[in-house]
C-alpha positions as CSV (number, residue, x, y, z in Angstrom):
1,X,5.5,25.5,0.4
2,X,9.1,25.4,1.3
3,X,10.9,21.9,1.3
4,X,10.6,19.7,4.3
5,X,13.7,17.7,3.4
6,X,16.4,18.8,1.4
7,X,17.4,15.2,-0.7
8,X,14.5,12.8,-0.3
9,X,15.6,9.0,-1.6
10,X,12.7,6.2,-2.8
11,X,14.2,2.8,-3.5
12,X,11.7,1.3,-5.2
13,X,10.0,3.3,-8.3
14,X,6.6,1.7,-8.4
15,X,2.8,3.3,-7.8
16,X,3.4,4.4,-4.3
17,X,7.6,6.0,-4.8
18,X,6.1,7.1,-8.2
19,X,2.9,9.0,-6.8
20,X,4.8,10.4,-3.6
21,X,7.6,12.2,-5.8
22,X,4.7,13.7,-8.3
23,X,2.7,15.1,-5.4
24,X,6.0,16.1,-3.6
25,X,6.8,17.9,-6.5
26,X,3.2,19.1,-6.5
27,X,3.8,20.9,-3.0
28,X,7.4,21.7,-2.7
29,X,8.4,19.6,-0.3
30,X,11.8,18.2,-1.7
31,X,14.7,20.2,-3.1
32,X,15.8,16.8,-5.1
33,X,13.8,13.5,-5.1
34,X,16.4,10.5,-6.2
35,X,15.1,7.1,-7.3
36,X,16.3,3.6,-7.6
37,X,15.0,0.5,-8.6
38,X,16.3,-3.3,-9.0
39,X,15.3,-3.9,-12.4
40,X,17.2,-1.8,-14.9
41,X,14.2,-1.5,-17.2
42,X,12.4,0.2,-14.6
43,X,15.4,2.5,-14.1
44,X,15.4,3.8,-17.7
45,X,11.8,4.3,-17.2
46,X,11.8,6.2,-14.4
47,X,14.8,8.3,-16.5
48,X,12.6,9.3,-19.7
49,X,9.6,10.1,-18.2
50,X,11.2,12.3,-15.4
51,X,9.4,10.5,-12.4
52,X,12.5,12.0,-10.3
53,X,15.2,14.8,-10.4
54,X,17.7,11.9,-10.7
55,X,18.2,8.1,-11.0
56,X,20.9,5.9,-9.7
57,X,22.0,2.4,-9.9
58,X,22.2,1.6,-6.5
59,X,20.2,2.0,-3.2
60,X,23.6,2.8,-1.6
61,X,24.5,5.5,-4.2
62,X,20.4,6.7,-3.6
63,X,20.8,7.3,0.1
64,X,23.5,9.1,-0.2
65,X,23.4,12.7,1.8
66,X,19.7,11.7,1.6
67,X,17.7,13.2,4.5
68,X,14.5,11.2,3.8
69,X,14.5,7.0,2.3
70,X,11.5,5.7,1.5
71,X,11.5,2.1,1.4
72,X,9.1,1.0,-1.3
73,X,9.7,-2.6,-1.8
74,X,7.9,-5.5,-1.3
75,X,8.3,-6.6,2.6
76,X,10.1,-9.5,1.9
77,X,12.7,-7.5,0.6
78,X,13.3,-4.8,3.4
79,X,15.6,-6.6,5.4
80,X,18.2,-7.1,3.0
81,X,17.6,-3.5,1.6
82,X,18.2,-1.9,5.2
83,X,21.1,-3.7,6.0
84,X,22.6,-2.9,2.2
85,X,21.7,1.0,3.0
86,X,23.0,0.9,6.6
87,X,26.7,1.8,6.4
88,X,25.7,5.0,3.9
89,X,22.9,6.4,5.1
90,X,23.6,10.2,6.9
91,X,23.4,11.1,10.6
92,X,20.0,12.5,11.3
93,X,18.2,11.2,8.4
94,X,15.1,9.7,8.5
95,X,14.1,5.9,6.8
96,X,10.5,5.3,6.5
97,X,8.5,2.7,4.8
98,X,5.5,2.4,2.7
99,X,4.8,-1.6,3.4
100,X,1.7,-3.2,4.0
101,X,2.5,-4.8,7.1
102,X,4.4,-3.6,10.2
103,X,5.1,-6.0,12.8
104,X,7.3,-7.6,10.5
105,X,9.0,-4.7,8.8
106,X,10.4,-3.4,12.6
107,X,11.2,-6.9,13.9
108,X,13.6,-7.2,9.6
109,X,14.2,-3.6,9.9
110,X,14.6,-1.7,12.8
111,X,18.1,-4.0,13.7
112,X,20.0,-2.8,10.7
113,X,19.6,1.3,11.5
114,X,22.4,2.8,12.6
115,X,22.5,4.7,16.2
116,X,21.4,8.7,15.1
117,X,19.0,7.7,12.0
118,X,15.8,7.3,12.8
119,X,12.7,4.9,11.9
120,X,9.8,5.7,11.0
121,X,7.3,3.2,9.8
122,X,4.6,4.3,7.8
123,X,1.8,2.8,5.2
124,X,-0.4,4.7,3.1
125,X,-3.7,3.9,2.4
126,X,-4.2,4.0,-1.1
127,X,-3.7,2.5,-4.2
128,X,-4.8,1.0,-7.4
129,X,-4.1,-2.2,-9.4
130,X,-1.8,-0.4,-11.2
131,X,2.3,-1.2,-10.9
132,X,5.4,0.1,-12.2
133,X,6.6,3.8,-13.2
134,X,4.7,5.2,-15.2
135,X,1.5,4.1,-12.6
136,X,1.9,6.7,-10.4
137,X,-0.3,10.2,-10.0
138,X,0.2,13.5,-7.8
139,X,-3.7,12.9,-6.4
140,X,-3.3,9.3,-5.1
141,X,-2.7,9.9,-1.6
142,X,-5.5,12.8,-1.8
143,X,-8.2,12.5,1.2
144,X,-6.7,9.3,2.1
145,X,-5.0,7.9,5.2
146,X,-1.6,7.3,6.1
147,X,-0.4,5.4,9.2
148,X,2.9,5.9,11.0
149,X,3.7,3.4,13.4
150,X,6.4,5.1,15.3
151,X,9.1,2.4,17.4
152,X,9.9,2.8,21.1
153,X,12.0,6.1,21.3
154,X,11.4,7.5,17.8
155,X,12.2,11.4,17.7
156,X,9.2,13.0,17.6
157,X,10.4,16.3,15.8
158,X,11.1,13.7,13.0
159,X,7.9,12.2,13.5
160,X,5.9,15.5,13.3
161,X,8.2,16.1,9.8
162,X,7.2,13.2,8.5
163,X,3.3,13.8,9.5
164,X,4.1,17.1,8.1
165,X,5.2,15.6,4.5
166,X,2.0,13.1,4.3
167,X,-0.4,15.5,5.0
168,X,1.5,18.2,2.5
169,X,1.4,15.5,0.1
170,X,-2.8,15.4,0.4
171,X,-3.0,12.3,3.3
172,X,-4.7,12.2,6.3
173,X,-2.0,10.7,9.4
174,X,-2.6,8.9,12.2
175,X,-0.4,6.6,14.2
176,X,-1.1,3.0,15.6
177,X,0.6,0.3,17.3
178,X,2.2,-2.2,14.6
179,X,0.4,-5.5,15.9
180,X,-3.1,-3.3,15.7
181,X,-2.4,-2.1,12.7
182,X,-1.4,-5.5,10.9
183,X,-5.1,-6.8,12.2
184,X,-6.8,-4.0,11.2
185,X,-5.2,-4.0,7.8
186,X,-6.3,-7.9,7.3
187,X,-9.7,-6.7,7.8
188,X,-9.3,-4.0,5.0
189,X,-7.3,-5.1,3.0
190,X,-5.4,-8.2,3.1
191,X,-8.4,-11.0,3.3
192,X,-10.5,-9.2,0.7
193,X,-7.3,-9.4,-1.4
194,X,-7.0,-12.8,-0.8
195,X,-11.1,-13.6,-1.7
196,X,-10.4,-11.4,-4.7
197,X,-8.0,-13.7,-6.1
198,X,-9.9,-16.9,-4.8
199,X,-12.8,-15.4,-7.0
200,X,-11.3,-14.9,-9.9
201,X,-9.0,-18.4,-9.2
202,X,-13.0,-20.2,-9.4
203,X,-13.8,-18.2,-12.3
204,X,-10.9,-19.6,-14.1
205,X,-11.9,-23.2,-13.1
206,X,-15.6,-21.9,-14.9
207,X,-13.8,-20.8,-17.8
208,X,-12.4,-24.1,-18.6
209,X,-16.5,-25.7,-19.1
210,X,-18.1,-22.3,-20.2
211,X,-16.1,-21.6,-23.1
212,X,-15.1,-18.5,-21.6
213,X,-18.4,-17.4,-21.2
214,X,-17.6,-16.5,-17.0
215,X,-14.7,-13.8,-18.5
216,X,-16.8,-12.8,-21.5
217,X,-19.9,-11.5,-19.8
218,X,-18.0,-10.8,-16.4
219,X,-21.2,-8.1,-15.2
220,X,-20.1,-5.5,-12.4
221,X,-19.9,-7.3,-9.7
222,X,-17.3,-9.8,-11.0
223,X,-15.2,-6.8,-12.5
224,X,-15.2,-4.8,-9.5
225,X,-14.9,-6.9,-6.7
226,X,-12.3,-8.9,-8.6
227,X,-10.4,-5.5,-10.0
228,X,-7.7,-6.3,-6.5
229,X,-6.7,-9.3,-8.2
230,X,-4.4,-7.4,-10.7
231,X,-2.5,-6.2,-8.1
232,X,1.5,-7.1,-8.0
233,X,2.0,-10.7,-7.1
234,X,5.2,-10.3,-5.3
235,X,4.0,-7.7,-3.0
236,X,0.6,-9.4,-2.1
237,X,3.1,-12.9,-1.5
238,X,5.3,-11.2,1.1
239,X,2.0,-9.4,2.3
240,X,0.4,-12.9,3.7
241,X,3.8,-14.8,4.5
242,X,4.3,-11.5,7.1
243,X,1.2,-11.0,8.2
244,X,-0.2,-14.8,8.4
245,X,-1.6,-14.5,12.1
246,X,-3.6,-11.9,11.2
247,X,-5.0,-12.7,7.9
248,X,-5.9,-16.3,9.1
249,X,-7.7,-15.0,12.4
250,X,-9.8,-12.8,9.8
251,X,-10.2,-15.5,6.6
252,X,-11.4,-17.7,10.2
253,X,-14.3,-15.5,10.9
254,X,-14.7,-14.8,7.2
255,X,-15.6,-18.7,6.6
256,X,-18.0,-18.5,9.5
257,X,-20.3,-15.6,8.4
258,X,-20.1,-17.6,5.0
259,X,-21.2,-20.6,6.1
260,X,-23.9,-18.5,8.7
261,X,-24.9,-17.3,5.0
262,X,-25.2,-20.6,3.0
263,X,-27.3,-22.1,6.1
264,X,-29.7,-18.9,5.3
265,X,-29.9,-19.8,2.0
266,X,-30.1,-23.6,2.1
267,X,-33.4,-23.0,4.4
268,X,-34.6,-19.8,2.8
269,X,-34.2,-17.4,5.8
270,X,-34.8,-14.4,3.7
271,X,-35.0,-12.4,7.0
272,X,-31.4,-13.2,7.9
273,X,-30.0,-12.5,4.6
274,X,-32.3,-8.9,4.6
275,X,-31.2,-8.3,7.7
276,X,-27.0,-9.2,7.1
277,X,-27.2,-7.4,3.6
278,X,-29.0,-3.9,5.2
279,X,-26.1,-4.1,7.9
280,X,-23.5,-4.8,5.7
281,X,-24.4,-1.5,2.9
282,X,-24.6,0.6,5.7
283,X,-21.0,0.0,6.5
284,X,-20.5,0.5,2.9
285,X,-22.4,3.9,2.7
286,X,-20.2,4.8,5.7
287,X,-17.1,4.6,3.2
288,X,-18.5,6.7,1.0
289,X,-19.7,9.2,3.7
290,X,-16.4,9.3,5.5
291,X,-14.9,10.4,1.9
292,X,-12.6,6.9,1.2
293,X,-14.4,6.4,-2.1
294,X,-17.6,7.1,-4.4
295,X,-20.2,5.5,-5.9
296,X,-18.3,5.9,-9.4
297,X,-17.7,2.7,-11.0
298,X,-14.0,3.7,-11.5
299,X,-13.7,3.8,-7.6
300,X,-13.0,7.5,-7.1
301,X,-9.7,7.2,-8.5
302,X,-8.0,9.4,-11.2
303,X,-7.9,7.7,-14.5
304,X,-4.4,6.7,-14.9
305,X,-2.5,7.4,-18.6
306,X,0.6,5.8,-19.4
């Protein structure tokens, strides 16, 4: 496949910037991929294991005759990054995101890009608990979903190339309107996250008068529904301090269908619980059947080797 974009710029060198220049180098679809990252370490990295064609210092130097940025740092940080970027980013190019949330990434954003670049929100659906640069693999973004939340007025030649680079990369696309997207995505994503790390917060409570026993014979259950909770800290902060509407709305009608549960318990109404737990696995076969994971205890994702 011949290159969609000529120079192609990810700030931020973690899972997502890591994965998206493996499985653009997969397809062909960047004539040079050029990385940054804050931390130095990460840098050096990125450097020895060849994550990109080149590595800079600087998200200025990065963006540079760029005719892609990828913005792949936590949301808390996109504001500052955009306006840092602004004066030196080319006429034409296209700056594009890979946050959790939206609402609040155009409302930090969208002021700082010049007239004649556009923006292009987007958020892929996939992951794993895995951070840094030497997480990322070619396949992550295979058979999965990736939103682009276009704002009022976006080109839509440079929308339809940057559909065009998801789906060369292995995604699915689909666009949405940023508030619907940030509720849907505290359904999904952002409350189970949130009960994920509440679990494992009680288990560590337990540990303290079970003499570990809670983290020693963790079964599968425990390790899978907790395996979220080793996800970046500083991303899954900003992800709730942006999206805080949503995410409480949902944790709200979370706490009622727990409580609805406990008062099935509490009186034995084993026809209620059959009932909510038959529902509730069919929605889960219908992930499996709609191809967004498998019944394989590693979740369907590639093994990852450092």
């Amino acid at each position: 496949m011949s290159p969609l974009y000529d120079r192609v710029a990810l700030i931020g060198l973690g899972l997502i910037a890591g994965s998206m220049a493996l499985a653009m180098r997969r397809a062909g679809l960047a004539g040079e991929v050029v990385g940054t990252a804050r931390s130095a370490e990460t840098r050096a990295t990125a450097a020895e294991i060849g994550l990109v064609d080149r590595v800079v210092d600087t998200a200025a130097e990065a963006v540079e005759g760029a005719d892609l940025v990828v913005l792949a740092v936590p949301v808390g940080a996109m504001a500052a990054l955009a306006e840092e970027i602004a004066p030196h980013l080319k006429p034409g190019a296209t700056v594009t995101d890979v946050g959790s949330v939206k609402r609040a990434v155009i409302d930090t954003v969208a002021p700082h890009i010049p007239e004649g670049v556009h923006f292009i929100p987007g958020h892929p659906l996939a992951g794993t608990e895995h951070s840094g640069p030497r997480s990322g693999f070619a396949e992550l973004f295979d058979n999965r979903w990736c939103l682009l939340v276009p704002v009022n007025g976006s080109d839509r030649n440079a929308v339809a190339r940057l559909r065009a680079l998801w789906e060369g990369i292995g995604a699915h696309v689909d666009e949405m309107d940023p508030d619907h997207h940030d509720l849907v995505l505290a359904v999904t994503s952002h409350a189970p996250h949130l009960i994920a790390y509440t679990m494992v917060g009680v288990a560590d409570d337990l540990r303290r008068v079970t003499d570990s026993e809670v983290i020693k014979y963790s079964a599968a259950g425990f390790r899978d529904f907790t395996r979220i909770a080793a996800s970046d800290p500083t991303m899954w902060r900003d992800v709730f301090l942006t999206n805080k509407d949503a995410t409480l709305e949902i944790l709200g009608r979370f706490t009622e269908e727990l409580f609805a549960l406990q008062r099935a318990i509490r009186t034995g109404d084993g026809e209620q619980l059959f009932e909510y737990f038959t529902r509730t696995r069919a929605i889960r076969r219908g992930i499996i059947e709609a191809g967004q994971d498998t019944d394989a205890p590693d979740f369907g994702r590639t093994k990852v080797h450092s």
